[in-house]
C-alpha positions in Angstrom: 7.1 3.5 11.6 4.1 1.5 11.9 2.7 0.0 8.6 -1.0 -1.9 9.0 -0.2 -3.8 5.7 1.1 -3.8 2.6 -1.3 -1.5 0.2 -0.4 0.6 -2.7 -2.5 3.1 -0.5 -0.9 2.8 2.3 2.8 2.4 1.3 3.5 3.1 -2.2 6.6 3.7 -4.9 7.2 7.4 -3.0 7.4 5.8 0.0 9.4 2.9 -0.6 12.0 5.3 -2.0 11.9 8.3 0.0 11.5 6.8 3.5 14.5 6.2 5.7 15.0 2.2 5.5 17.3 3.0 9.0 14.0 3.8 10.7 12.4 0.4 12.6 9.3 -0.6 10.5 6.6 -2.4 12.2 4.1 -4.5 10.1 2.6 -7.8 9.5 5.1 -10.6 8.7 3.8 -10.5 5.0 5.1 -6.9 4.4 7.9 -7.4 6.5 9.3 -10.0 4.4 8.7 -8.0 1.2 9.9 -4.6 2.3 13.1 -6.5 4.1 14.2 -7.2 0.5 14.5 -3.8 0.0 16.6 -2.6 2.5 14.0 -1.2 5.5 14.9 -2.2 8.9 11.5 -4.0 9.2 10.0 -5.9 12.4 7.4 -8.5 12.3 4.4 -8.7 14.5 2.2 -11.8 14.3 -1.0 -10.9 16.3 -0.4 -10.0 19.9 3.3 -9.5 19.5 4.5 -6.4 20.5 7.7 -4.3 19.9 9.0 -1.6 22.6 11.5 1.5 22.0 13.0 3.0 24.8 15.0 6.2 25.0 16.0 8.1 28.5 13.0 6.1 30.6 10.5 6.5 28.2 9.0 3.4 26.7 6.7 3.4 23.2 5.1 -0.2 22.6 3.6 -1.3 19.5 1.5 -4.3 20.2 -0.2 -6.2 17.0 -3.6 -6.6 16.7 -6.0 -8.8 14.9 -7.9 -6.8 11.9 -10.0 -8.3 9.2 -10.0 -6.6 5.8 -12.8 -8.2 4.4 -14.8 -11.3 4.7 -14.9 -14.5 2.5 -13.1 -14.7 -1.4 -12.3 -11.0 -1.1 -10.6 -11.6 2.6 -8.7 -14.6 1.2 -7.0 -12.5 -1.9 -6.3 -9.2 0.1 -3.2 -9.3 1.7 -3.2 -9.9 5.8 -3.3 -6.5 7.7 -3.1 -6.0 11.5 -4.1 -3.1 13.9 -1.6 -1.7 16.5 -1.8 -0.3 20.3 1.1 2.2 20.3 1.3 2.9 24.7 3.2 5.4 25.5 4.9 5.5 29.1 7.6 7.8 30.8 7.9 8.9 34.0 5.6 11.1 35.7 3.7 11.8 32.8 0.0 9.4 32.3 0.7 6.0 30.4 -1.2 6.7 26.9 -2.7 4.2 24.7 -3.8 5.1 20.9 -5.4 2.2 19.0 -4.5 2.3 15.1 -7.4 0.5 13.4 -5.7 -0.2 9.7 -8.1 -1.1 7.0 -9.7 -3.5 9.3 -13.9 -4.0 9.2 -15.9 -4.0 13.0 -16.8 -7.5 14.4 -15.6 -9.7 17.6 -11.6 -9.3 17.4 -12.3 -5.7 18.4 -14.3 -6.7 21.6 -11.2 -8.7 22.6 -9.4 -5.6 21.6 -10.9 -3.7 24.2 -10.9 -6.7 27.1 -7.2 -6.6 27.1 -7.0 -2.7 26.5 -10.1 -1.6 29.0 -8.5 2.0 28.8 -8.0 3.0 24.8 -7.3 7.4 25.4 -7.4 7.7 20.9 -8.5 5.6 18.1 -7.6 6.3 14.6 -10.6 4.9 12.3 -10.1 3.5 8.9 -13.3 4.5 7.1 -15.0 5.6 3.5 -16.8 1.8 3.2 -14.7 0.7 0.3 -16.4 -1.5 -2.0 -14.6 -4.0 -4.2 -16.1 -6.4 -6.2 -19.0 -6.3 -4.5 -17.4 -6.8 -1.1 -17.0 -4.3 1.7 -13.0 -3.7 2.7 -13.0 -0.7 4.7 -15.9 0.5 7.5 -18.3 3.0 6.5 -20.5 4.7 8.7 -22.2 2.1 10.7 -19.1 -0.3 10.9 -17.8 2.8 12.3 -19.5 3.5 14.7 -20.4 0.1 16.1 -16.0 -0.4 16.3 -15.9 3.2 18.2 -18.5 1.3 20.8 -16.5 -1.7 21.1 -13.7 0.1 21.5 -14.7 2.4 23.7 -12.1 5.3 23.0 -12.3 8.3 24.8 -12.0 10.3 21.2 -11.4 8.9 17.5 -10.1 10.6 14.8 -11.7 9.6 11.4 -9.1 9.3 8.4 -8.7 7.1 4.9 -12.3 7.9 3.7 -12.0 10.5 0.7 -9.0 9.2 -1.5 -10.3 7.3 -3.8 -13.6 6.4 -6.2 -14.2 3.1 -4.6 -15.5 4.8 -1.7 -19.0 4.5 -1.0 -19.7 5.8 2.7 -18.9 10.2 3.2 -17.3 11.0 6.4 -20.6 13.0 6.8 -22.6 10.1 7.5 -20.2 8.6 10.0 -20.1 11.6 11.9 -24.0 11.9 11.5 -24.7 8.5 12.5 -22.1 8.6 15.6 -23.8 12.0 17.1 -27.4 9.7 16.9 -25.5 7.6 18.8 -24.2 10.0 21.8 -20.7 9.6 20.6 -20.1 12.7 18.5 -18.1 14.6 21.1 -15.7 11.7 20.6 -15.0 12.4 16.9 -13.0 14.3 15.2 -12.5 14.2 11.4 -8.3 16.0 10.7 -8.5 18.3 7.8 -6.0 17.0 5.0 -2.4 17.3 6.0 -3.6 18.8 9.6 -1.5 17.7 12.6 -3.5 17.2 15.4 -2.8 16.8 18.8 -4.4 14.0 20.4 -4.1 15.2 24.2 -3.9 19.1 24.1 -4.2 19.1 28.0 -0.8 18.2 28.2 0.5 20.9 26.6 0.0 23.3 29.2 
């Protein structure tokens, strides 16, 4: 499992008792240290670190990466939250890379992002412009956009933008805004509860 940080949406009183705590739990060294306490098998990941599984030749690495959840006072009391490049490798099959945004905001850290990851194949894209106190903590449709360019993955899907009333940026517009743009072939937004296949031409 791979936990961006410790959120009540993102890993809540359900989850803490209905997940298996066997399972290796990947997150920031803040929820690591919490969640250890109550029993999960967690790993921490300071930024850059990276975490591989391997099972009959096939290698999944989880690499941290940097993420800002907001700016200034409001980025100070929010706890620290990370992205993750989860490569997939096994032999004779193409080495995949999907780039897990978390409740990060667009800015620099993602250009160096994509320096050391020139080839990202799926990003998953944190959005709904969350507003707190005045301060943004999640993209909404411009952020969005400009992290899809600096990113520069083949095909995003947009999720984390409809849950709750702090939202302040629809889906619509980030979809609108990134057609403008000449990237809406790259975007997909998963229907509630949808599983979606990220490379379909691998199926056959």
């Amino acid at each position: 499992m791979v936990l961006s940080h410790l959120h009540g949406d993102h890993f809540d009183r359900v989850a803490r008792r209905s997940l298996d705590k066997r399972v290796p739990l990947l997150t920031t060294p803040h929820a690591a240290e919490r969640l250890g306490k109550h029993g999960f098998a967690t790993q921490a990941l300071r930024t850059w670190k990276a975490h591989t599984l391997e099972r009959d030749a096939e290698q999944l690495t989880v690499e941290s990466l940097p993420g800002i959840h907001a700016r200034g006072v409001m980025g100070r009391l929010l706890p620290p939250v990370m992205g993750s490049m989860v490569t997939h490798s096994a032999p004779g099959r193409p080495t995949r890379r999907l780039y897990l945004g978390g409740d990060t905001l667009t800015g620099n850290h993602l250009d160096e992002i994509s320096r050391r990851f020139p080839q990202i194949d799926a990003a998953v894209l944190h959005l709904g412009g969350t507003r707190v106190l005045l301060h943004t903590v999640t993209m909404d449709d411009r952020q969005g956009v400009d992290a899809l360019r600096r990113v520069d993955a083949a095909r995003a899907l947009a999720v984390h933008h409809d849950d709750y009333g702090v939202f302040r940026s629809p889906v619509s517009a980030f979809v609108q805004r990134a057609a403008r743009a000449g990237l809406g072939d790259r975007v997909r937004v998963p229907a509630r509860g949808e599983q979606v296949t990220l490379f379909p031409e691998e199926l056959s």
